[in-house]
Backbone as ProteinMPNN parsed JSONL, in Angstrom:
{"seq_chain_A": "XXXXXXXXXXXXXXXXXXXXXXXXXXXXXXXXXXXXXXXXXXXXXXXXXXXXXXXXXXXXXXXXXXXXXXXXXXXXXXXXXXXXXXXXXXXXXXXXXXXXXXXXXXXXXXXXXXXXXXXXXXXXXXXXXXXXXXXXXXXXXXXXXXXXX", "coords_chain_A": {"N_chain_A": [[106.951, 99.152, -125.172], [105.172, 96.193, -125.591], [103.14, 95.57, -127.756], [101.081, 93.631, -128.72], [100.852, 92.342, -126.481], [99.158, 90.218, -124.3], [96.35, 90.243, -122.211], [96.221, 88.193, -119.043], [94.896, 84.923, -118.641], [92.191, 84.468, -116.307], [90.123, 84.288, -115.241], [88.181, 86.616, -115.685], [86.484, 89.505, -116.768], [87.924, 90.62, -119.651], [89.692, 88.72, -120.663], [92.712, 87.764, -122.103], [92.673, 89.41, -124.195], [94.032, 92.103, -125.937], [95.597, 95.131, -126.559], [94.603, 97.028, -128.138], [92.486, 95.444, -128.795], [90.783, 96.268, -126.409], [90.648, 98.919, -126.183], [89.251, 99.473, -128.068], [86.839, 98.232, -127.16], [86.131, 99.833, -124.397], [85.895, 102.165, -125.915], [87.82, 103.537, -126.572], [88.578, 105.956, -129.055], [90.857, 107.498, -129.76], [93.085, 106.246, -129.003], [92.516, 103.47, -130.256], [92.978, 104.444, -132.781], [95.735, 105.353, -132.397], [97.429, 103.268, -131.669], [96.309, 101.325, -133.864], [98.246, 102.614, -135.839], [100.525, 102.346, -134.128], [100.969, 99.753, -135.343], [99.538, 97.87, -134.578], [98.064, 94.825, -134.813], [94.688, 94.273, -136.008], [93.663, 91.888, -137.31], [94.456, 90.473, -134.705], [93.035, 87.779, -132.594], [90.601, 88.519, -130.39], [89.964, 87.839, -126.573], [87.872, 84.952, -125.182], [86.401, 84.05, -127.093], [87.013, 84.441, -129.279], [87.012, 86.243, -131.118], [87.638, 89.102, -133.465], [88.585, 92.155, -133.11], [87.184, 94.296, -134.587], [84.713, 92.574, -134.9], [84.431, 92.937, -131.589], [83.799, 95.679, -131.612], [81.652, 95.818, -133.283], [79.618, 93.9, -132.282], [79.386, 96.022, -130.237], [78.158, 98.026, -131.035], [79.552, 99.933, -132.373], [79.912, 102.194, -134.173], [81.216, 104.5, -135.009], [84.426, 103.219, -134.219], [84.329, 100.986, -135.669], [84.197, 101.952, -138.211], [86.797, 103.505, -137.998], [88.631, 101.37, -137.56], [88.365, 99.908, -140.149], [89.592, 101.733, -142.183], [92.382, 103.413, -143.112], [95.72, 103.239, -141.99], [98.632, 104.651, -141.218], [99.957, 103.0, -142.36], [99.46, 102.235, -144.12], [96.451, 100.629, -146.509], [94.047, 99.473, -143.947], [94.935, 96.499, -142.588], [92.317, 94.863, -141.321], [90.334, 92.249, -141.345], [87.663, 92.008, -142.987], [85.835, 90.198, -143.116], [85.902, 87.846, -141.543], [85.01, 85.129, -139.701], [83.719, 83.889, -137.069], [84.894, 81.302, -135.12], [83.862, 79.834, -133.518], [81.023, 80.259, -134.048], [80.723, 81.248, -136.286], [79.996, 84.033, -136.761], [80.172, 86.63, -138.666], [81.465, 90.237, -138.507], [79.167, 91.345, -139.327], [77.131, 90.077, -138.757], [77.456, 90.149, -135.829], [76.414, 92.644, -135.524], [74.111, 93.063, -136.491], [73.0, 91.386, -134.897], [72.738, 92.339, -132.579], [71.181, 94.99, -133.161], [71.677, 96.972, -134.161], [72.132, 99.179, -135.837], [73.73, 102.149, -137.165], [76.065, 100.757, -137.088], [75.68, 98.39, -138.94], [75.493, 100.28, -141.346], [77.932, 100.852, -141.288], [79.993, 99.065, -141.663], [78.288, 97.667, -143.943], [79.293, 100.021, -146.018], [81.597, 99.847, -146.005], [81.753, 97.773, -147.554], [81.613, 95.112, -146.303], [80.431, 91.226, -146.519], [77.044, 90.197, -147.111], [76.521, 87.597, -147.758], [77.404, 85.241, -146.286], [77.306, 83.366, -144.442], [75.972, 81.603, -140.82], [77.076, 79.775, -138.469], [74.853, 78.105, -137.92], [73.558, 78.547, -140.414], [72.434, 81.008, -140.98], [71.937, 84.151, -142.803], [73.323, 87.47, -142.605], [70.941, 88.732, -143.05], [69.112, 87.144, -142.874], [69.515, 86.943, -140.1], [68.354, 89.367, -138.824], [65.773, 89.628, -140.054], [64.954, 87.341, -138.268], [65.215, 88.021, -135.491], [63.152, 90.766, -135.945], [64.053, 93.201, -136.877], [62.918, 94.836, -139.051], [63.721, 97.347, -140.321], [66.619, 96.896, -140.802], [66.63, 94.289, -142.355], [65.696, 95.402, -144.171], [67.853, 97.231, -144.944], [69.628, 95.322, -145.626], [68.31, 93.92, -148.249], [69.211, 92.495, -150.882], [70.556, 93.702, -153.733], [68.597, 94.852, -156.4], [68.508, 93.245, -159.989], [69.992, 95.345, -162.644], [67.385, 96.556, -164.961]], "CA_chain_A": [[105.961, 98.202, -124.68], [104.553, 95.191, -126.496], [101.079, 96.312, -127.943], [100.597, 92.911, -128.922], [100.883, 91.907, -125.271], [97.452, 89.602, -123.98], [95.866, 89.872, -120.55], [96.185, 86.629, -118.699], [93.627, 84.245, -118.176], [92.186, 84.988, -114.845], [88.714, 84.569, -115.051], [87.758, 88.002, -116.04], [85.962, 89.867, -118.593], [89.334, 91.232, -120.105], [90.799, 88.005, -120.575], [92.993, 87.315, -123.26], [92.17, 90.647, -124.569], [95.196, 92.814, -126.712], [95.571, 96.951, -125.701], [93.832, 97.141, -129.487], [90.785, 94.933, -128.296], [90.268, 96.815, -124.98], [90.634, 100.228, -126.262], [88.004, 99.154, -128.671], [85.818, 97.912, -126.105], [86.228, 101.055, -123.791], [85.556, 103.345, -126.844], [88.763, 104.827, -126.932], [88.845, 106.26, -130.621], [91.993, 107.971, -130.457], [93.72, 105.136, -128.675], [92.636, 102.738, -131.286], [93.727, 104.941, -133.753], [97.379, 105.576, -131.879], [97.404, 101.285, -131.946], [96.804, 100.846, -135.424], [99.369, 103.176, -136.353], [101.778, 101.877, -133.846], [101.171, 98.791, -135.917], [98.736, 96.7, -133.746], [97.392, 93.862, -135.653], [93.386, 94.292, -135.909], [93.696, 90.438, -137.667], [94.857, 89.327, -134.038], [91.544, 87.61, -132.083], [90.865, 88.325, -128.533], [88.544, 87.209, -125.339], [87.388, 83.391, -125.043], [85.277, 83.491, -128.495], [88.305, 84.23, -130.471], [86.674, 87.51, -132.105], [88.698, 90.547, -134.063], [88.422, 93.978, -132.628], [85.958, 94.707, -135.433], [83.556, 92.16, -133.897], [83.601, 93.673, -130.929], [83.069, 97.028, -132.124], [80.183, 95.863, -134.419], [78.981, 93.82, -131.164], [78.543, 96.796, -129.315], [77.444, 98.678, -132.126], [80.411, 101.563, -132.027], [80.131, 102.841, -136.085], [82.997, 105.036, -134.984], [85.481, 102.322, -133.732], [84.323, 100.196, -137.249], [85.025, 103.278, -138.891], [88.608, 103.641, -137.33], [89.348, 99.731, -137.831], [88.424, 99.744, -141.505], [90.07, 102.761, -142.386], [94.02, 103.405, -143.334], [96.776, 103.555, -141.265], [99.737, 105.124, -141.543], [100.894, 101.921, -142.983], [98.519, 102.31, -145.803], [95.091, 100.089, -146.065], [93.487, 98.636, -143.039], [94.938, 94.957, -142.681], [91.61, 93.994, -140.543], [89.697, 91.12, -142.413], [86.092, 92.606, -142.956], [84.292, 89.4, -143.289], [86.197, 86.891, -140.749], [84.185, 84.478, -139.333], [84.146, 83.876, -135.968], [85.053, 79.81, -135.075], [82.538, 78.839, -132.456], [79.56, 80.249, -134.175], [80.352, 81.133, -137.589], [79.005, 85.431, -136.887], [81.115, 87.872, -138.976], [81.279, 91.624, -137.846], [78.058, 92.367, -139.66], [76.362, 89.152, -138.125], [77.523, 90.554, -134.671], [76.132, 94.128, -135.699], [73.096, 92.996, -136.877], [72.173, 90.281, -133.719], [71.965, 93.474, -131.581], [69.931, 96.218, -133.445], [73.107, 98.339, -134.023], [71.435, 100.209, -137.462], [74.811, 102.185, -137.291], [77.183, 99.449, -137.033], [75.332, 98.037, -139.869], [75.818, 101.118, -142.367], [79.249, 101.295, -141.241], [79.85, 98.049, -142.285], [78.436, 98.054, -145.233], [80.138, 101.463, -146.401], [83.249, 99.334, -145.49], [81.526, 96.679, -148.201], [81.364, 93.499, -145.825], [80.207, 90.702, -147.67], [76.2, 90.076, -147.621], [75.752, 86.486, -148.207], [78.009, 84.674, -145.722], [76.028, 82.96, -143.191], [76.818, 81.532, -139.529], [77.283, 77.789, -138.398], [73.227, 77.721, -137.874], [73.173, 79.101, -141.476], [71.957, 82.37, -141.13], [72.678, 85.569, -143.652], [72.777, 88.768, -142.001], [69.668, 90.092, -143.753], [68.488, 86.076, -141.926], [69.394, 87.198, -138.699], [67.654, 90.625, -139.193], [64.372, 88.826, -139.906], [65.15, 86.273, -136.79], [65.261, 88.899, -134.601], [62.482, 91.608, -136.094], [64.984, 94.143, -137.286], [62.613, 95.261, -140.346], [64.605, 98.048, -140.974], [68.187, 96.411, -140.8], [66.395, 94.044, -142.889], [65.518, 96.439, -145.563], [69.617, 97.429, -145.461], [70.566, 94.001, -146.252], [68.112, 93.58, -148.908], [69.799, 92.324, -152.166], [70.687, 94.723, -154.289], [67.744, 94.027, -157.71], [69.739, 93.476, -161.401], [69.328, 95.905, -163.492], [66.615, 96.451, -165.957]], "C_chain_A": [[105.449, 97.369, -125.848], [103.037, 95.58, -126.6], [100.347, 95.07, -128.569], [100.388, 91.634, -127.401], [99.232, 91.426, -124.991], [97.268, 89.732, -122.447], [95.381, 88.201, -119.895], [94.81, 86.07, -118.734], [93.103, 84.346, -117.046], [90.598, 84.732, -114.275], [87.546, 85.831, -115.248], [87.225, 88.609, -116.92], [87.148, 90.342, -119.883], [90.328, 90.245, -120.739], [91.248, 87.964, -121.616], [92.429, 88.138, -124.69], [93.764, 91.649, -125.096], [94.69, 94.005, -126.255], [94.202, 97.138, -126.852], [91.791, 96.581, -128.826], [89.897, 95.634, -127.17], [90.184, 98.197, -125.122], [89.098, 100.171, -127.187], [86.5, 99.287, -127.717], [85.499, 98.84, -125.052], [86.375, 102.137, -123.984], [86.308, 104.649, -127.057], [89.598, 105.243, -128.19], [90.479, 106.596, -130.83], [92.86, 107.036, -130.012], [93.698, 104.095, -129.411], [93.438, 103.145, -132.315], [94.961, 104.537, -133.603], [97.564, 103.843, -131.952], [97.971, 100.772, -133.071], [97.74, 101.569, -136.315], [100.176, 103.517, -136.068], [101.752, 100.44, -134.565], [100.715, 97.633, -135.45], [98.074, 96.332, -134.618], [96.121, 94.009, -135.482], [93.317, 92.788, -136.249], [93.72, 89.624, -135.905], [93.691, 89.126, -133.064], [91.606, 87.586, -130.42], [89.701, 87.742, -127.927], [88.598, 85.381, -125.865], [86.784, 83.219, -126.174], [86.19, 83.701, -129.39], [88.049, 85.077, -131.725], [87.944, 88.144, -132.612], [87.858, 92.167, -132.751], [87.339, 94.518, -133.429], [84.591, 94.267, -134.953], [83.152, 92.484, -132.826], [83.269, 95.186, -130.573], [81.245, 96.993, -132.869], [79.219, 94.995, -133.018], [78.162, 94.602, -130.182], [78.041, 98.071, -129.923], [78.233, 99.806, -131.94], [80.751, 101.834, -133.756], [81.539, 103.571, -135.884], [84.142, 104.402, -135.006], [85.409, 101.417, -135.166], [84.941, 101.211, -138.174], [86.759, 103.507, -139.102], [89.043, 102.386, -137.811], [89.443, 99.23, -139.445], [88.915, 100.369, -142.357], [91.767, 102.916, -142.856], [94.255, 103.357, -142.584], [97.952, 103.985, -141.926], [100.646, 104.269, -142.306], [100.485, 101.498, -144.201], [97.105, 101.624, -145.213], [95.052, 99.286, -144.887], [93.933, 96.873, -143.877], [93.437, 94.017, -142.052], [91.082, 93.401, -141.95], [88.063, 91.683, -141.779], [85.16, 91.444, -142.557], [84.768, 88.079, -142.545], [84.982, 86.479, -140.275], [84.716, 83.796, -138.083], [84.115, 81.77, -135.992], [84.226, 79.302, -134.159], [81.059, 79.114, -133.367], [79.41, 80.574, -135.59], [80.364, 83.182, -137.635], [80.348, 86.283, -137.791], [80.66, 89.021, -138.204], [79.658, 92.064, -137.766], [77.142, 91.35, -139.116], [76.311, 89.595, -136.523], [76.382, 91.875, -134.683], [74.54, 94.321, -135.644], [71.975, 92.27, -135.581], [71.936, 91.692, -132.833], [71.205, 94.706, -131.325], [70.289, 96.666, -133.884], [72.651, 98.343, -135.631], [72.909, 100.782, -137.934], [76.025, 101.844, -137.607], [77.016, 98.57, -138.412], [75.682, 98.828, -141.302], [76.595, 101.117, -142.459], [80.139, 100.078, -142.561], [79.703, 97.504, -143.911], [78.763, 99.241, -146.485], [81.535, 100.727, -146.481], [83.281, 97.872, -146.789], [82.023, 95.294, -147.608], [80.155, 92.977, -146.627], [78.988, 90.293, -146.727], [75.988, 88.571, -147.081], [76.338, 85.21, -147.322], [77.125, 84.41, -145.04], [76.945, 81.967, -142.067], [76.467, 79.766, -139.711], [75.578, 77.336, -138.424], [72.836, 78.351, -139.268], [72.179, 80.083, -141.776], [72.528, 83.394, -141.742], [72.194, 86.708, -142.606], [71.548, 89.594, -141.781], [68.56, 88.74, -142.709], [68.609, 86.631, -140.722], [68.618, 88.274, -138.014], [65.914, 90.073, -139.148], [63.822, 88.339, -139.04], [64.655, 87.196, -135.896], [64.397, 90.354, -134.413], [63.092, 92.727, -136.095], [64.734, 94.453, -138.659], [63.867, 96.121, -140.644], [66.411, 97.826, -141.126], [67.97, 95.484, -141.43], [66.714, 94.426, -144.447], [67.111, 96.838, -145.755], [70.084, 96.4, -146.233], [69.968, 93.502, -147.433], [68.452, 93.176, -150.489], [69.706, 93.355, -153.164], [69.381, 93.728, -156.145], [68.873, 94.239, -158.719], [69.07, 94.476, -161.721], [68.843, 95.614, -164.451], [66.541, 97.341, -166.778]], "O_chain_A": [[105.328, 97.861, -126.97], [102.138, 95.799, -125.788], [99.185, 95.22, -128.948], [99.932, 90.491, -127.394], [98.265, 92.089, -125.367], [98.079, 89.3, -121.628], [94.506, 87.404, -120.233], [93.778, 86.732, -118.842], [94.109, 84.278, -116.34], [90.118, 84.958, -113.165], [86.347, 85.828, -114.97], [87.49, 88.246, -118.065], [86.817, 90.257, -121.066], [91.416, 90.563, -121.219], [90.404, 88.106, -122.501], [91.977, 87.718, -125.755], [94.586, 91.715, -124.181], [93.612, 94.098, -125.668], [93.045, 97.342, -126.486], [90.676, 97.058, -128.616], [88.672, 95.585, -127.053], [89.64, 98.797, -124.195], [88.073, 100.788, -126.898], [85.56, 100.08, -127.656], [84.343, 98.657, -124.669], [86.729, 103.033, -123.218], [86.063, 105.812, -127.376], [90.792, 105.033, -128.402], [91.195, 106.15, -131.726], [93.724, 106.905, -130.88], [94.776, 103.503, -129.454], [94.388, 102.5, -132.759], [95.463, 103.65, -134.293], [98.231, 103.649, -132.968], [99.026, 100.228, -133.398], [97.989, 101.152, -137.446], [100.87, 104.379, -136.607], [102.786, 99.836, -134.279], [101.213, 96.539, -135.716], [97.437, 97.118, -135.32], [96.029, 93.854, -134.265], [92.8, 92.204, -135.296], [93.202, 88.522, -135.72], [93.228, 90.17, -132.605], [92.278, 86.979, -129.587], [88.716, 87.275, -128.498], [89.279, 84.851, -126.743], [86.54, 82.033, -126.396], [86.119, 83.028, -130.418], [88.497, 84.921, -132.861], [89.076, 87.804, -132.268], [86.98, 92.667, -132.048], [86.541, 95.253, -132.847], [83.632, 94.986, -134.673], [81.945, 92.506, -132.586], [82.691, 95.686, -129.608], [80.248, 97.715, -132.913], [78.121, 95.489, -132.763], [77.107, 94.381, -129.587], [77.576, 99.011, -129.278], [77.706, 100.747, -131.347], [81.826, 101.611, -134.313], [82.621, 103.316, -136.414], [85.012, 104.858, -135.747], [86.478, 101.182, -135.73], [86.037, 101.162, -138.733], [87.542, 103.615, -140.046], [89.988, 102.439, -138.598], [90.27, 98.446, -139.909], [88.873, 99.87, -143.481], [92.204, 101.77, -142.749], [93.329, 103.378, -141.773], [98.215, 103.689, -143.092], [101.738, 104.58, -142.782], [100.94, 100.714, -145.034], [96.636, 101.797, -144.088], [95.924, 98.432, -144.726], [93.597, 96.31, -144.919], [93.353, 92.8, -142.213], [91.248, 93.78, -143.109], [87.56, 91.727, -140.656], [84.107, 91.529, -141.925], [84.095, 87.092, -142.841], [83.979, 87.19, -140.334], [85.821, 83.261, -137.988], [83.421, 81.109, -136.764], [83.969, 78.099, -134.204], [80.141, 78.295, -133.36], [78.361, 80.346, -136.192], [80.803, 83.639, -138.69], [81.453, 86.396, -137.26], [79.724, 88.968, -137.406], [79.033, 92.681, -136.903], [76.043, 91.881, -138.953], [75.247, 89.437, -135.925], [75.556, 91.954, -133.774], [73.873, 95.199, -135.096], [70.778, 92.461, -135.365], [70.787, 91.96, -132.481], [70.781, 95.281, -130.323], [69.494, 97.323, -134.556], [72.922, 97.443, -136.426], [73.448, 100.208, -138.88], [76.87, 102.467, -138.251], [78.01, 98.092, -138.959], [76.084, 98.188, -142.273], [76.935, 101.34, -143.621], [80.608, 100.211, -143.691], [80.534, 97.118, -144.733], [78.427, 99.157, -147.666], [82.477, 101.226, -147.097], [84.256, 97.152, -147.004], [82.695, 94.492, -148.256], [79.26, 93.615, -147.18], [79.336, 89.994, -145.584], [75.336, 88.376, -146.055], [75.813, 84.125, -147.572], [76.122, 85.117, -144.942], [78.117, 81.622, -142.221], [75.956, 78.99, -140.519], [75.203, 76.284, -138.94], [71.664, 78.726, -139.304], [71.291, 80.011, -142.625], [73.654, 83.699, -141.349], [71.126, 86.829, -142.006], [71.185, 90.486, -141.013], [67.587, 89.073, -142.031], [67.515, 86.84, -140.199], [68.258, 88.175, -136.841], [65.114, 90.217, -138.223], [62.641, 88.516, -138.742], [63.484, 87.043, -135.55], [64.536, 91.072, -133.422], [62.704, 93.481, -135.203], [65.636, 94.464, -139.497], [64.888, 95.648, -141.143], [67.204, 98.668, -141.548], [69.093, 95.013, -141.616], [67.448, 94.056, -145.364], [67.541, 96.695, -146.9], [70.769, 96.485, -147.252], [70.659, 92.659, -148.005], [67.731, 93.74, -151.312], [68.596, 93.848, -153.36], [69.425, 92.609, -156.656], [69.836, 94.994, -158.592], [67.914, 94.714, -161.369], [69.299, 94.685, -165.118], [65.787, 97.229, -167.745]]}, "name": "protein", "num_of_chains": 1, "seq": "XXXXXXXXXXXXXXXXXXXXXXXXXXXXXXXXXXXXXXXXXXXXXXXXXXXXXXXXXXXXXXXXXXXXXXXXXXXXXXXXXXXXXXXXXXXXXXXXXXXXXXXXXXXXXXXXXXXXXXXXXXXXXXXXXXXXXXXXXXXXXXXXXXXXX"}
């Protein structure tokens, strides 16, 4: 079977959705796993917004599924791209992670060292969107690391 196979357009929530994206999205860990180490592209973008699989893991705040996606494969290091940027709005993973509370999704994330300082088409940084949205403590995560003294 083609595991890079897309679900038609149809009008549906599913659409244009890879096995990878939907196993994601229906929090099936070991099925992601079995994916990325039949060699399913995490790079390839699904649904109508033209996300990664990471985005919508960090969307729905699943630390586990970020976990799994950032992680090796049998093929060696994770090919996903940590800090893609989505094309309608600009949000990376940790911009997704962060717009919905997901504390978790956020640690994961940055454990996975996504990059900080990137900001979205309305020029917002993560630690900005955190603020936006009254997410002191997902705030306080993103706070710049001080130089040393």
């Amino acid at each position: 079977a083609d595991i890079e196979v897309r679900v038609p357009i149809t009008g549906a929530l599913d659409d244009d959705y890879t096995p990878l994206g939907l196993a994601v999205r229906h929090a099936h860990a070991a099925l992601v796993r079995r994916l990325l180490d039949a060699g399913a592209d995490p790079r390839r973008t699904i649904g109508l917004m033209r996300g990664s699989p990471l985005h919508e893991a960090a969307y729905l705040g699943m630390a586990d599924q970020i976990e799994i996606l950032v992680g090796p494969t049998r093929y060696g290091p994770s090919p996903v791209e940590l800090d893609a940027q989505g094309p309608y709005n600009g949000l990376t993973a940790l911009h997704d992670a962060v717009w919905h509370g997901h504390r978790e999704a956020v640690q994961a994330l940055l454990r996975a060292k996504a990059r900080t300082d990137l900001k979205t088409h309305a020029g917002l940084t993560a630690r900005g969107l955190a603020l936006l949205y009254g997410y002191a403590q997902i705030a306080e995560l993103l706070e710049p690391a001080l130089p040393d003294s």
